[in-house]
PDB file of N, CA, C and O in Angstrom:
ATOM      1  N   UNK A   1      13.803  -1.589 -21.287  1.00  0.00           N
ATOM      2  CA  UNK A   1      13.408  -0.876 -20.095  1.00  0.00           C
ATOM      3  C   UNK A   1      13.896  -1.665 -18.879  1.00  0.00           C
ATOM      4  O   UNK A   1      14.019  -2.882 -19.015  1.00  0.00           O
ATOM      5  N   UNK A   2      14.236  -0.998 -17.503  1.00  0.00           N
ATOM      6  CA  UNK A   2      15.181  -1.671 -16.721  1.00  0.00           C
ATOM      7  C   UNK A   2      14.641  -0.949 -15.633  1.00  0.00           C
ATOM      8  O   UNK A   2      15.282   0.099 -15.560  1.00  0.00           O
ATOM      9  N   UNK A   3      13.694  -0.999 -14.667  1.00  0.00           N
ATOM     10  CA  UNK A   3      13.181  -0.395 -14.164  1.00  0.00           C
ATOM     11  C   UNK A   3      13.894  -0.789 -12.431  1.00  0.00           C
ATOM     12  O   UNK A   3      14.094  -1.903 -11.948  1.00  0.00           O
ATOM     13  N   UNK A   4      14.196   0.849 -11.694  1.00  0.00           N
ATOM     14  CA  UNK A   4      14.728   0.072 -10.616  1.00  0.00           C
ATOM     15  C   UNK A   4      13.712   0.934  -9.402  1.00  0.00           C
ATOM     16  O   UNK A   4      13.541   2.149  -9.512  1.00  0.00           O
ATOM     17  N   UNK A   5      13.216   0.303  -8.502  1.00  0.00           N
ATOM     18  CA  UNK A   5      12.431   0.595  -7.122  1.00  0.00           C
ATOM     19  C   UNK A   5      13.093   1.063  -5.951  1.00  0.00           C
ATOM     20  O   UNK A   5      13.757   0.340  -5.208  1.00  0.00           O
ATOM     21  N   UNK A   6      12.880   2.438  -5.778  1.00  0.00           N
ATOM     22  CA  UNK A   6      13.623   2.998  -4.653  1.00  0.00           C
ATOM     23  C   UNK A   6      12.533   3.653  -3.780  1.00  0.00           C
ATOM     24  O   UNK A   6      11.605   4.409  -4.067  1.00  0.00           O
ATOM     25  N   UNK A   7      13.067   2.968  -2.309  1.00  0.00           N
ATOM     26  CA  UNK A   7      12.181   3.867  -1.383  1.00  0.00           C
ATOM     27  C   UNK A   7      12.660   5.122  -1.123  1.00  0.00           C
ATOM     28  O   UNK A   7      13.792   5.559  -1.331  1.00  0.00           O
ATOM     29  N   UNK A   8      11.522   5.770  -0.562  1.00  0.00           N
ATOM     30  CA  UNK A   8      12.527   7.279   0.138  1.00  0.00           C
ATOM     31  C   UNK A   8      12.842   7.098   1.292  1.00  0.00           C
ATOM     32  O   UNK A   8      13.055   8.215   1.763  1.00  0.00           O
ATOM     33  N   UNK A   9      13.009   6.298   2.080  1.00  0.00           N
ATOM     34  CA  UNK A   9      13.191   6.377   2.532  1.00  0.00           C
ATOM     35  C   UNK A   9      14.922   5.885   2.643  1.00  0.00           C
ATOM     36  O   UNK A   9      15.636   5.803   3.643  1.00  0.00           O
ATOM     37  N   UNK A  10      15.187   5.651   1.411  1.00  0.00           N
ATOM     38  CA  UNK A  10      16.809   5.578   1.177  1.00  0.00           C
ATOM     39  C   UNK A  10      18.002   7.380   1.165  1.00  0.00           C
ATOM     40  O   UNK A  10      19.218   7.556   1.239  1.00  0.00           O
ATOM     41  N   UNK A  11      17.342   7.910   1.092  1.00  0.00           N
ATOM     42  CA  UNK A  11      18.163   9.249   0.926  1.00  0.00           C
ATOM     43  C   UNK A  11      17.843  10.245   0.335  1.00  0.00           C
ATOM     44  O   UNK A  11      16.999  10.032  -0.536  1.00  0.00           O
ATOM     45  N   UNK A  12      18.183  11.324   0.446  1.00  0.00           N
ATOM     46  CA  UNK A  12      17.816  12.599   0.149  1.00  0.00           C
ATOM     47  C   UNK A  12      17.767  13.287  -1.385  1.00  0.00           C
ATOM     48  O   UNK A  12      17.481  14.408  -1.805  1.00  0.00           O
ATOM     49  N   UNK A  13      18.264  11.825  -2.097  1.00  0.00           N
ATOM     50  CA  UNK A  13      18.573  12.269  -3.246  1.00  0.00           C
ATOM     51  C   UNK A  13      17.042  11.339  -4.240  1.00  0.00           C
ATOM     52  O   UNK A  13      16.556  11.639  -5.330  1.00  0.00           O
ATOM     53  N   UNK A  14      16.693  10.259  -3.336  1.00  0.00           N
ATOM     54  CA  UNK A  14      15.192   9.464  -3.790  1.00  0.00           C
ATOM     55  C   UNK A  14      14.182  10.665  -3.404  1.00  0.00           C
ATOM     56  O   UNK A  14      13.316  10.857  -4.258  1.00  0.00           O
ATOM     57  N   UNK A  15      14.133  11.542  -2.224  1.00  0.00           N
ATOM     58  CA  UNK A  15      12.926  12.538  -1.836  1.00  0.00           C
ATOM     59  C   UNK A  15      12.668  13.399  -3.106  1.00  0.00           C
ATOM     60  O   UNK A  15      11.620  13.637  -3.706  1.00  0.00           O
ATOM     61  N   UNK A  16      14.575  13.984  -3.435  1.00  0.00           N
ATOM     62  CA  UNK A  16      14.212  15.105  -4.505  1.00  0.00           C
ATOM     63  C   UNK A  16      13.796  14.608  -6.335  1.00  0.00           C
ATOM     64  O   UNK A  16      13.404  15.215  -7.331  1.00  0.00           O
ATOM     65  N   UNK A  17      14.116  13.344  -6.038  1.00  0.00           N
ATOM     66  CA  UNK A  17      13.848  12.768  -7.332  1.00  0.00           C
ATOM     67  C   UNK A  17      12.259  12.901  -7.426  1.00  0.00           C
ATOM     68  O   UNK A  17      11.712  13.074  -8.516  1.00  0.00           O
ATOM     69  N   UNK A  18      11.450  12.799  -6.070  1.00  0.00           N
ATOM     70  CA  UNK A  18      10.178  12.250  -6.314  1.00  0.00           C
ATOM     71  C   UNK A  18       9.444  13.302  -6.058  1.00  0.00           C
ATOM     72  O   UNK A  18       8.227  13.219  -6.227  1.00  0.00           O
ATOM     73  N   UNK A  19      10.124  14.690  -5.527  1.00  0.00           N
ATOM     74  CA  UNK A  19       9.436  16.012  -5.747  1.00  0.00           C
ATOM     75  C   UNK A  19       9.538  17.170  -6.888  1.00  0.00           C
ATOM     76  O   UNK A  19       8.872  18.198  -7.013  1.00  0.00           O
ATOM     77  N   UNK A  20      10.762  16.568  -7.795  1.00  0.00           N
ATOM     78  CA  UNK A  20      11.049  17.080  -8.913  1.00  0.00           C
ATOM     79  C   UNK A  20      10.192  16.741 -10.235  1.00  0.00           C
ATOM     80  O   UNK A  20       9.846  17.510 -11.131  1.00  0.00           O
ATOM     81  N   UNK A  21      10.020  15.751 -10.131  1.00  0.00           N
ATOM     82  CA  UNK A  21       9.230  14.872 -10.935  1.00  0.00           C
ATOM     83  C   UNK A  21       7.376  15.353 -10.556  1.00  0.00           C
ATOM     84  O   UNK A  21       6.743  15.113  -9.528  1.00  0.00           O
ATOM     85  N   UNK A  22       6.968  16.001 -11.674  1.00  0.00           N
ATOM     86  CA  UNK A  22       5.258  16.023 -11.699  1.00  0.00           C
ATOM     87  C   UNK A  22       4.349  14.904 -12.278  1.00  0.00           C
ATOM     88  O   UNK A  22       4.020  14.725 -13.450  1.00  0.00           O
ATOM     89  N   UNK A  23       4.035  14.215 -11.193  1.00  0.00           N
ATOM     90  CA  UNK A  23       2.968  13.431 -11.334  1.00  0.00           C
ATOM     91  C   UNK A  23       1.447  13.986 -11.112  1.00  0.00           C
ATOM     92  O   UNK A  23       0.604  13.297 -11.685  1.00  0.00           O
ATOM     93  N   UNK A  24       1.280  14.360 -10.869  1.00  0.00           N
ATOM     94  CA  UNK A  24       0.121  15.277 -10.586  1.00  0.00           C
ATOM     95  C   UNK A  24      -1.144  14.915 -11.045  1.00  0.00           C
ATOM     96  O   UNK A  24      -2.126  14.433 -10.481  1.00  0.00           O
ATOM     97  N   UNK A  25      -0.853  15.335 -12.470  1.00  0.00           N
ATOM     98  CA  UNK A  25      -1.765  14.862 -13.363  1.00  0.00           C
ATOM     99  C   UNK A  25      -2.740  13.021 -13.219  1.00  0.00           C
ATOM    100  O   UNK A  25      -3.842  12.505 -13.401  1.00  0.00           O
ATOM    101  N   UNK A  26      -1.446  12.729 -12.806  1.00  0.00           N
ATOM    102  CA  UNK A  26      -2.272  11.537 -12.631  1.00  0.00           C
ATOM    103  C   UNK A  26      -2.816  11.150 -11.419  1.00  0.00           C
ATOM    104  O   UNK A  26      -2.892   9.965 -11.092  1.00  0.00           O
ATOM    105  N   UNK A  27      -3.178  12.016 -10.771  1.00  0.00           N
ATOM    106  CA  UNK A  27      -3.895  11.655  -9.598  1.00  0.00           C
ATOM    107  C   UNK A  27      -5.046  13.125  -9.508  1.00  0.00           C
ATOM    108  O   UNK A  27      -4.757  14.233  -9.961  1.00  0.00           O
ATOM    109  N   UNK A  28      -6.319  12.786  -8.838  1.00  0.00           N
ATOM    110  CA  UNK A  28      -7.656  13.444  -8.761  1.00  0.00           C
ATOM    111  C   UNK A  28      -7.186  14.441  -7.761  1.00  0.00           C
ATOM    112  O   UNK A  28      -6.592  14.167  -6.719  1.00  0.00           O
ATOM    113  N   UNK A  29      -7.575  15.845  -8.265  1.00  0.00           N
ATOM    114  CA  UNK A  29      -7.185  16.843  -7.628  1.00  0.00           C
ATOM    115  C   UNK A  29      -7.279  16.973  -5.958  1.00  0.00           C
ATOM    116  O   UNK A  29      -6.567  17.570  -5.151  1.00  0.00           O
ATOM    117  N   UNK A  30      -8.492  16.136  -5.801  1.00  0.00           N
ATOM    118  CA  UNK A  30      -8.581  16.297  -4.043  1.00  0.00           C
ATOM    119  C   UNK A  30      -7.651  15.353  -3.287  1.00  0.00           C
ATOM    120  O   UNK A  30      -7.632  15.228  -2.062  1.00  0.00           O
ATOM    121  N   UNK A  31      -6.773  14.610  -4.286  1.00  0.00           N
ATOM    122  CA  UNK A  31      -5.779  13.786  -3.476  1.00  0.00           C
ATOM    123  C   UNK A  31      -4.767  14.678  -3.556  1.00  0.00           C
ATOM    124  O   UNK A  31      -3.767  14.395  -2.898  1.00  0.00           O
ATOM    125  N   UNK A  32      -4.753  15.722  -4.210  1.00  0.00           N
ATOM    126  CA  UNK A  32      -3.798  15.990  -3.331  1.00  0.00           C
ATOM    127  C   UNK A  32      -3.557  17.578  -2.795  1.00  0.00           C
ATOM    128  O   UNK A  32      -2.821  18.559  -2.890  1.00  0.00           O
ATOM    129  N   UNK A  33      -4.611  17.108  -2.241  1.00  0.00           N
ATOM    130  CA  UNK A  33      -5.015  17.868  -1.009  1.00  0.00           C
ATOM    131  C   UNK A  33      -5.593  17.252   0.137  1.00  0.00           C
ATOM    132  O   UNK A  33      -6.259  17.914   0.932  1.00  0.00           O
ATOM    133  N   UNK A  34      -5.436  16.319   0.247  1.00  0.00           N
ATOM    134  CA  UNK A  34      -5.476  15.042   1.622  1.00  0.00           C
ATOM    135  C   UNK A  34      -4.647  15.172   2.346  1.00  0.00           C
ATOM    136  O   UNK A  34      -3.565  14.912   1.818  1.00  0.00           O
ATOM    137  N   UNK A  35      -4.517  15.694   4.182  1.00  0.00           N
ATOM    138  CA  UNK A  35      -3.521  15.403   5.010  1.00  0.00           C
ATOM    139  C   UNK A  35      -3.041  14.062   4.912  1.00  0.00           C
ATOM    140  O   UNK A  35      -1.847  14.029   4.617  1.00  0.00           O
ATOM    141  N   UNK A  36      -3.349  13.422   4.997  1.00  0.00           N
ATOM    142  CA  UNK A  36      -3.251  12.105   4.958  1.00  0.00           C
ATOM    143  C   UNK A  36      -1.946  11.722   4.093  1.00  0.00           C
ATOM    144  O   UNK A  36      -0.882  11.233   4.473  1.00  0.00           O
ATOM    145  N   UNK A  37      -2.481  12.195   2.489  1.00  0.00           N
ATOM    146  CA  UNK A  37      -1.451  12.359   1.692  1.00  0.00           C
ATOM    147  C   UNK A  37      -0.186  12.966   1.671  1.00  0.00           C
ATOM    148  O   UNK A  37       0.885  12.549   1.230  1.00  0.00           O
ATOM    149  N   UNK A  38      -0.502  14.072   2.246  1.00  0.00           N
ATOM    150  CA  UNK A  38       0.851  14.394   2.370  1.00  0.00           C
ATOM    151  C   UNK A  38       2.167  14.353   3.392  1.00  0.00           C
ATOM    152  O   UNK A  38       3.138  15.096   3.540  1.00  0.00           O
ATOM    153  N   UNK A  39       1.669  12.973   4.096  1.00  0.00           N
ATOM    154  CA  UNK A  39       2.329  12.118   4.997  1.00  0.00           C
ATOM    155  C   UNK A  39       3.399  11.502   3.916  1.00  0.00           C
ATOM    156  O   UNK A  39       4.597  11.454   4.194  1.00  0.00           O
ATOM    157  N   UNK A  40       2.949  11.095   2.825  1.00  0.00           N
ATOM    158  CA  UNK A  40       3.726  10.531   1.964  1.00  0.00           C
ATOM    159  C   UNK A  40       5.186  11.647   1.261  1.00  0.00           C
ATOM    160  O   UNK A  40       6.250  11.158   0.884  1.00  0.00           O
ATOM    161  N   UNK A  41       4.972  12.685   1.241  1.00  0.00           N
ATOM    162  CA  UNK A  41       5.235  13.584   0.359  1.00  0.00           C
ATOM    163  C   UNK A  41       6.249  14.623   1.489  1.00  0.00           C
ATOM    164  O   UNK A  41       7.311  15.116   1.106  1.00  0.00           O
ATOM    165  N   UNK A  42       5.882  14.758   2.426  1.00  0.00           N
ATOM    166  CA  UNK A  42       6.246  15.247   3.519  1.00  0.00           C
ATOM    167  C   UNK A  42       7.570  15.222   4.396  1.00  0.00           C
ATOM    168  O   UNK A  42       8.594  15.455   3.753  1.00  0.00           O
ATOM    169  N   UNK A  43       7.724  14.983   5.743  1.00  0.00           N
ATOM    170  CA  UNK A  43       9.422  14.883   5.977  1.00  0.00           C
ATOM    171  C   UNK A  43       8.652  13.687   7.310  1.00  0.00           C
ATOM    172  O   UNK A  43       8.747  14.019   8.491  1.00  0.00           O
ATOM    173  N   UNK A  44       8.062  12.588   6.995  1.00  0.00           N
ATOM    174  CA  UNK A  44       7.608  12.032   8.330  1.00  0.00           C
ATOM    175  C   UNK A  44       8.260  11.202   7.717  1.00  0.00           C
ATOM    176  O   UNK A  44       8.321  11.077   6.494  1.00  0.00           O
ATOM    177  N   UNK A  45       9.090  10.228   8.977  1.00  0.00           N
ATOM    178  CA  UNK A  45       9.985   9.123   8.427  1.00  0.00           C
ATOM    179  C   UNK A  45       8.892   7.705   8.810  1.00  0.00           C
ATOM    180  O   UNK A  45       9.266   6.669   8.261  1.00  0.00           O
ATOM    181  N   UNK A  46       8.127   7.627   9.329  1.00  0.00           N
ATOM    182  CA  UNK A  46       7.160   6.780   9.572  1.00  0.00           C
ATOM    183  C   UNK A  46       6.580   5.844   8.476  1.00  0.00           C
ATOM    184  O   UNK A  46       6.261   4.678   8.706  1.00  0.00           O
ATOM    185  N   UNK A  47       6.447   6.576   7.009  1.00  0.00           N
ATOM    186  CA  UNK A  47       5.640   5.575   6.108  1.00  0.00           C
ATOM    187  C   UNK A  47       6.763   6.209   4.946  1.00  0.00           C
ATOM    188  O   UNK A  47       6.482   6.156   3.749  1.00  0.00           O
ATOM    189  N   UNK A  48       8.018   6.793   5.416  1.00  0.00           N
ATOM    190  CA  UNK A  48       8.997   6.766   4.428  1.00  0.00           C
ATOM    191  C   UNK A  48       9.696   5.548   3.832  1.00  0.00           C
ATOM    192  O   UNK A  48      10.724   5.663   3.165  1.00  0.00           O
ATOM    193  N   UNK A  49       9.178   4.514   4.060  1.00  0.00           N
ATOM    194  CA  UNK A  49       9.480   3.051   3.714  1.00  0.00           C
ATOM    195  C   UNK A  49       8.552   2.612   2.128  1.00  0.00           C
ATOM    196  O   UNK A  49       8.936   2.155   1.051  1.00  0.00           O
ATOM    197  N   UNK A  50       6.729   3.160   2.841  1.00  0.00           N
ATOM    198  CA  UNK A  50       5.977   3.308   1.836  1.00  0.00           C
ATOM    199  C   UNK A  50       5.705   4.450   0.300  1.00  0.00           C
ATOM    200  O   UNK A  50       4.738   4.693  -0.422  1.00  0.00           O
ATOM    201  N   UNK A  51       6.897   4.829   0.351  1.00  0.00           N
ATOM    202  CA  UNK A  51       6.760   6.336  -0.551  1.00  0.00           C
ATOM    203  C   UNK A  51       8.111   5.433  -1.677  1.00  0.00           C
ATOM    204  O   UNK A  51       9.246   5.237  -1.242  1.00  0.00           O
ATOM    205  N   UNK A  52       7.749   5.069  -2.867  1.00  0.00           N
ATOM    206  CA  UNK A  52       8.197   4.445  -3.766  1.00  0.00           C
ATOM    207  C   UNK A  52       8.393   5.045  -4.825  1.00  0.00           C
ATOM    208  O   UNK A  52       7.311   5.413  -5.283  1.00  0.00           O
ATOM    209  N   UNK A  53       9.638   5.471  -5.749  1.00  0.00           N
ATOM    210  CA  UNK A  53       9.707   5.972  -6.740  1.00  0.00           C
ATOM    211  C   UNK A  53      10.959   4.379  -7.877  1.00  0.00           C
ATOM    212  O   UNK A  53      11.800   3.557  -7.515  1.00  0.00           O
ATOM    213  N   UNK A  54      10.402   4.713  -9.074  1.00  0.00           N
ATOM    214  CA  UNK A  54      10.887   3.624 -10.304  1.00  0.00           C
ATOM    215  C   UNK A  54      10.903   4.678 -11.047  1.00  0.00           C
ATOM    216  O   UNK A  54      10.164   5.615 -11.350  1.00  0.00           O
ATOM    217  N   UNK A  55      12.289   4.146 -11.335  1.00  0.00           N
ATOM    218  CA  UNK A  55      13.189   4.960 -12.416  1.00  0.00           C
ATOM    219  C   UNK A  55      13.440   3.731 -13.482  1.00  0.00           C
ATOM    220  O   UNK A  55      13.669   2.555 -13.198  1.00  0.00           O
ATOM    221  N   UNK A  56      13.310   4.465 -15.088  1.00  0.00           N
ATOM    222  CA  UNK A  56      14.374   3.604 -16.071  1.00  0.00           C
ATOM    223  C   UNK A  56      15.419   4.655 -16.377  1.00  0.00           C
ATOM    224  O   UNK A  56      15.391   5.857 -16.640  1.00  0.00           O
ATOM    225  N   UNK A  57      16.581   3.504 -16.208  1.00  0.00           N
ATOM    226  CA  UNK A  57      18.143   4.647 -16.194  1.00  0.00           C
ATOM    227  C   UNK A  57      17.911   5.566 -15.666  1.00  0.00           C
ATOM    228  O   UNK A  57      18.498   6.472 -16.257  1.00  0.00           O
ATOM    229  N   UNK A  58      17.319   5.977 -14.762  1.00  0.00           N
ATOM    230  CA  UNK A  58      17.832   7.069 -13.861  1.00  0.00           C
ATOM    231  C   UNK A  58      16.754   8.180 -13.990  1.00  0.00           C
ATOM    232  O   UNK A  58      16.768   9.064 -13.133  1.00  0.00           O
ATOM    233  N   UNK A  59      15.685   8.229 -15.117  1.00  0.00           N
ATOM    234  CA  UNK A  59      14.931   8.973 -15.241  1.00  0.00           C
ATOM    235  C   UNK A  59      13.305   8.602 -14.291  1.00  0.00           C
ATOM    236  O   UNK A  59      12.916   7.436 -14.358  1.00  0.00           O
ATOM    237  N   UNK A  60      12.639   9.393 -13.643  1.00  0.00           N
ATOM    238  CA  UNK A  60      11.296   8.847 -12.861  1.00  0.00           C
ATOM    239  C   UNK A  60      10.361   8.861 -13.840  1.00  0.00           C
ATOM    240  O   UNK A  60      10.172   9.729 -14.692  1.00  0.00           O
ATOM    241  N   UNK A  61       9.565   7.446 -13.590  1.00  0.00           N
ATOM    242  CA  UNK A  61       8.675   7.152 -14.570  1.00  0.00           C
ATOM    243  C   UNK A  61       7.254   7.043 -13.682  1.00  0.00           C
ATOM    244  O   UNK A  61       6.189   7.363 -14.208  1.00  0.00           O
ATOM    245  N   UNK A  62       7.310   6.632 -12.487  1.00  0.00           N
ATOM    246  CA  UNK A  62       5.910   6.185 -11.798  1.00  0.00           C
ATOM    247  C   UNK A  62       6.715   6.367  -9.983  1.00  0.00           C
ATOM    248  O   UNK A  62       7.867   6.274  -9.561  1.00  0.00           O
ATOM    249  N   UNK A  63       5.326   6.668  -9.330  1.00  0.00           N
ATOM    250  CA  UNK A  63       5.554   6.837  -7.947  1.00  0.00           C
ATOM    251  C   UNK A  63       4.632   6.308  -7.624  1.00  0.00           C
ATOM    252  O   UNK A  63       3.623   6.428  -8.318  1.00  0.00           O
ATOM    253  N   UNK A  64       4.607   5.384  -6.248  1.00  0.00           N
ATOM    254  CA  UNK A  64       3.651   4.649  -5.413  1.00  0.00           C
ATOM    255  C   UNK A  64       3.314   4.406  -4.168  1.00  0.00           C
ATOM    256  O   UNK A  64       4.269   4.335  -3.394  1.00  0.00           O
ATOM    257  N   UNK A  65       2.627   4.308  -3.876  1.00  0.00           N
ATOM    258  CA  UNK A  65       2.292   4.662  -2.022  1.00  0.00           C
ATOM    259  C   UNK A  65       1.648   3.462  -1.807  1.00  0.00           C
ATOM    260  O   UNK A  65       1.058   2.765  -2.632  1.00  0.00           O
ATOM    261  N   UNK A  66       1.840   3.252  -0.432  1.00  0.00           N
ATOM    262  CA  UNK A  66       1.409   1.932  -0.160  1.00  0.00           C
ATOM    263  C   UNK A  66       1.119   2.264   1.465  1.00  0.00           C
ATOM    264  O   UNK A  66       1.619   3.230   2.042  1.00  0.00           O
ATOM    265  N   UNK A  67       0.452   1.538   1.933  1.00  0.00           N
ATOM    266  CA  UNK A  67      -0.078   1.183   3.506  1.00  0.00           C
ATOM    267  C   UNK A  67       0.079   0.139   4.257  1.00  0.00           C
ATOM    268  O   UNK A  67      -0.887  -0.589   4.030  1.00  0.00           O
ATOM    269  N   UNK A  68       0.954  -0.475   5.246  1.00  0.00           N
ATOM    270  CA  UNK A  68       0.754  -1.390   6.166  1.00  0.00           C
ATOM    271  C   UNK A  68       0.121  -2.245   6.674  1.00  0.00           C
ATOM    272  O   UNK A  68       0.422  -2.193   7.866  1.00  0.00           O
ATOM    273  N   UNK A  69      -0.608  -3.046   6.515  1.00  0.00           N
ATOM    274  CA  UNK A  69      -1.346  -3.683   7.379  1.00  0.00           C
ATOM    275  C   UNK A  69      -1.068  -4.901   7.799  1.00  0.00           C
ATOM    276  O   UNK A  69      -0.847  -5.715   6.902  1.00  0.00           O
ATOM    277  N   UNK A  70      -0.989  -5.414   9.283  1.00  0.00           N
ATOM    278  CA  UNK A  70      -1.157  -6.455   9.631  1.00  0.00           C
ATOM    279  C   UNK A  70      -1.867  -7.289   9.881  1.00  0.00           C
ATOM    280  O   UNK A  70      -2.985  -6.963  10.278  1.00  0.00           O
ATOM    281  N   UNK A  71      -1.402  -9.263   9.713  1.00  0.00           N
ATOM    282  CA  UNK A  71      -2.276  -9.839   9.580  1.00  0.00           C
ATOM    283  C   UNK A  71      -1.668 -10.831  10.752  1.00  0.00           C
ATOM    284  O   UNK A  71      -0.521 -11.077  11.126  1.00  0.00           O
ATOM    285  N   UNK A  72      -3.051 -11.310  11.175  1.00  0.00           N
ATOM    286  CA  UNK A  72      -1.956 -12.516  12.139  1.00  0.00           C
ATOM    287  C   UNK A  72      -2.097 -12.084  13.722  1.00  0.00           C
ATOM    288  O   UNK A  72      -1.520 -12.642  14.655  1.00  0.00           O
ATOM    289  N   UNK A  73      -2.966 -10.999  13.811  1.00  0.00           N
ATOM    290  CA  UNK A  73      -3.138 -10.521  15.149  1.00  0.00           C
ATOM    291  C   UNK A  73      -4.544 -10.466  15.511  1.00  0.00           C
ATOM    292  O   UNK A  73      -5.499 -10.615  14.748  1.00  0.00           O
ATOM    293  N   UNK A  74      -4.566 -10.195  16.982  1.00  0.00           N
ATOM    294  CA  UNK A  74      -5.923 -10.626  17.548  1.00  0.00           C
ATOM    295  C   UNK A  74      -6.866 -10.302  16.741  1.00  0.00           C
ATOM    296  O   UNK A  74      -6.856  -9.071  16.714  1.00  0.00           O
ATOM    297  N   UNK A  75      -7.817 -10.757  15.948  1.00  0.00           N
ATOM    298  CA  UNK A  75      -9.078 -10.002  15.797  1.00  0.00           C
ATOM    299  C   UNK A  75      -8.626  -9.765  14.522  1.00  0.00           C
ATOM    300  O   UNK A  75      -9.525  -9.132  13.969  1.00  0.00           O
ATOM    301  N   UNK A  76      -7.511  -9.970  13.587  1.00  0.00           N
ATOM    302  CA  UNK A  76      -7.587 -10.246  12.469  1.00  0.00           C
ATOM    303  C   UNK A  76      -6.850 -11.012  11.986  1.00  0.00           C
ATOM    304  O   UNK A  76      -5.736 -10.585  11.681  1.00  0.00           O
ATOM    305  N   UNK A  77      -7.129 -12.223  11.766  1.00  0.00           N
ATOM    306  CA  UNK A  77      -6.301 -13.391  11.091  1.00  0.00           C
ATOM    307  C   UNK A  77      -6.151 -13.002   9.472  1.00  0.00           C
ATOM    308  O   UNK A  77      -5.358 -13.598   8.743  1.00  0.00           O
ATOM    309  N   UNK A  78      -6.848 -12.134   9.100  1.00  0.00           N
ATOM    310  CA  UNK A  78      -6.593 -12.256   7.340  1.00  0.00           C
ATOM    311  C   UNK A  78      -7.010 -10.930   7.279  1.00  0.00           C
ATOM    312  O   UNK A  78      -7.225 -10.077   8.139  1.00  0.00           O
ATOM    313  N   UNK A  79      -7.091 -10.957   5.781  1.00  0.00           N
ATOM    314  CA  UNK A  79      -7.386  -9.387   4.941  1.00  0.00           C
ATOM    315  C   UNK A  79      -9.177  -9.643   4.841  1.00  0.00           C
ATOM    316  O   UNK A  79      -9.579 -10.703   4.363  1.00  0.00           O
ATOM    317  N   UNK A  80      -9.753  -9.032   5.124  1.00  0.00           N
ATOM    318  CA  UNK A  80     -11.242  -8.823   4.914  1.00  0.00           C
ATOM    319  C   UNK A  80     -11.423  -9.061   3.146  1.00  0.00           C
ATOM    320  O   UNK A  80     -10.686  -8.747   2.211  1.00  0.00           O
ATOM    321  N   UNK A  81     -12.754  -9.761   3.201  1.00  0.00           N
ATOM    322  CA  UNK A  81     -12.648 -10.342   2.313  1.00  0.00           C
ATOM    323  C   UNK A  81     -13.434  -8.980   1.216  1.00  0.00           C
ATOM    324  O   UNK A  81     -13.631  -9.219   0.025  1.00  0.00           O
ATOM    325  N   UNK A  82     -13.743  -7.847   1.727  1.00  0.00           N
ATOM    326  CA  UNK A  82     -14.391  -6.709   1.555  1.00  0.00           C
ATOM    327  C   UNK A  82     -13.912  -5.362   2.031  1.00  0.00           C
ATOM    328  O   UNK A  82     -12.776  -4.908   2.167  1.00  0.00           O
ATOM    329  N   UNK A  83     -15.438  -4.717   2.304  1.00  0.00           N
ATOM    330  CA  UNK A  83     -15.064  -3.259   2.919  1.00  0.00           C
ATOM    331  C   UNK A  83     -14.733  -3.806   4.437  1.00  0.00           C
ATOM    332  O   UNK A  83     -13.526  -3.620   4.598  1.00  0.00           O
ATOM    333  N   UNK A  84     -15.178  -4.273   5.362  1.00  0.00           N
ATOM    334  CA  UNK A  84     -14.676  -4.493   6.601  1.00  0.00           C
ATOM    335  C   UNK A  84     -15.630  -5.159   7.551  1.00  0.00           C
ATOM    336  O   UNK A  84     -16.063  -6.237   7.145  1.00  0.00           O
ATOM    337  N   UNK A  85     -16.047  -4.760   8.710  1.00  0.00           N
ATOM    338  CA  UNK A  85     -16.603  -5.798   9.483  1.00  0.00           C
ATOM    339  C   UNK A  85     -18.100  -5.359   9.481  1.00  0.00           C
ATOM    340  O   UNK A  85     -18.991  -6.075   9.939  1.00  0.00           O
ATOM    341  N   UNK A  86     -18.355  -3.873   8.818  1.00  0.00           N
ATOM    342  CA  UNK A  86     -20.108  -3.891   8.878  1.00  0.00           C
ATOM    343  C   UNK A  86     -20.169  -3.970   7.535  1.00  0.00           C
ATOM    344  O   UNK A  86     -21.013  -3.243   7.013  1.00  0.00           O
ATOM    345  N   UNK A  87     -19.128  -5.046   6.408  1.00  0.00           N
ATOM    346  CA  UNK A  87     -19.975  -5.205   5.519  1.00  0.00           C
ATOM    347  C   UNK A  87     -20.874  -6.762   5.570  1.00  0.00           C
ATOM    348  O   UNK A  87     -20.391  -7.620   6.309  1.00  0.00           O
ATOM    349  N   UNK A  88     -21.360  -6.896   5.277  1.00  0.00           N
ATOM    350  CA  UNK A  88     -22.108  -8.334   5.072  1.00  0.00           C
ATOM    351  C   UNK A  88     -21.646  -9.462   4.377  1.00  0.00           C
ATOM    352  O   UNK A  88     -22.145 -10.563   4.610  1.00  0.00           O
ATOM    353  N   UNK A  89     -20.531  -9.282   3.346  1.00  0.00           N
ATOM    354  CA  UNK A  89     -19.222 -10.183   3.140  1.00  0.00           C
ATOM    355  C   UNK A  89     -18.577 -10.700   3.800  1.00  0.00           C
ATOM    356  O   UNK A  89     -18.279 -11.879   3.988  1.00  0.00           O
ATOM    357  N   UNK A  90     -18.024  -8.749   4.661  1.00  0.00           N
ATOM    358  CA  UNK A  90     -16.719  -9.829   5.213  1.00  0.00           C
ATOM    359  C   UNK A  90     -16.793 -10.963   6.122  1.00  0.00           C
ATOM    360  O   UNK A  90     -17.849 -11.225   6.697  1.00  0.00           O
ATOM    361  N   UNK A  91     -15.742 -11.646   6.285  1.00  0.00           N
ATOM    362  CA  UNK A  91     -15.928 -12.854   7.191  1.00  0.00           C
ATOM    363  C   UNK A  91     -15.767 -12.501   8.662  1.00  0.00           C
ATOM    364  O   UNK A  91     -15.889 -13.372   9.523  1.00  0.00           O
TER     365      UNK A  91
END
């Protein structure tokens, strides 16, 4: 197995790979039906960096989404060590 990681945000030919391909199943029906979600799925070039498809030889095996966050700026030096600042964890 030789698995290779392509964003979509590489070309038109990674979008149709990753709308041709039914994943569906593996995700809970109300995801996808999330605006939110379908930022990923969609034509916004904004988190087209975060919209990830892995292929072996050329066939799609898994798709992945991911989110941004920065660290290192006012008011957050790190990743919460939890849910966020009204939990009683975080730092």
């Amino acid at each position: 197995m030789t698995l290779t990681i392509r964003r979509r945000s590489e070309g038109p030919e990674v979008v149709a790979a990753m709308r041709a391909t039914d994943f569906s199943s593996s995700w809970p029906t109300f995801m996808q039906h999330d605006p939110v979600g379908e930022l990923y799925d969609g034509e916004v070039d904004a988190v087209a960096d975060y919209a990830l498809l892995a292929t072996d030889d050329g066939e799609p095996v898994a798709k992945a989404y991911s989110t941004p966050f920065a660290f290192g700026i006012d008011g957050r030096p790190s990743c919460p060590r939890t849910g966020g600042p009204s939990d009683p964890l975080a730092a």
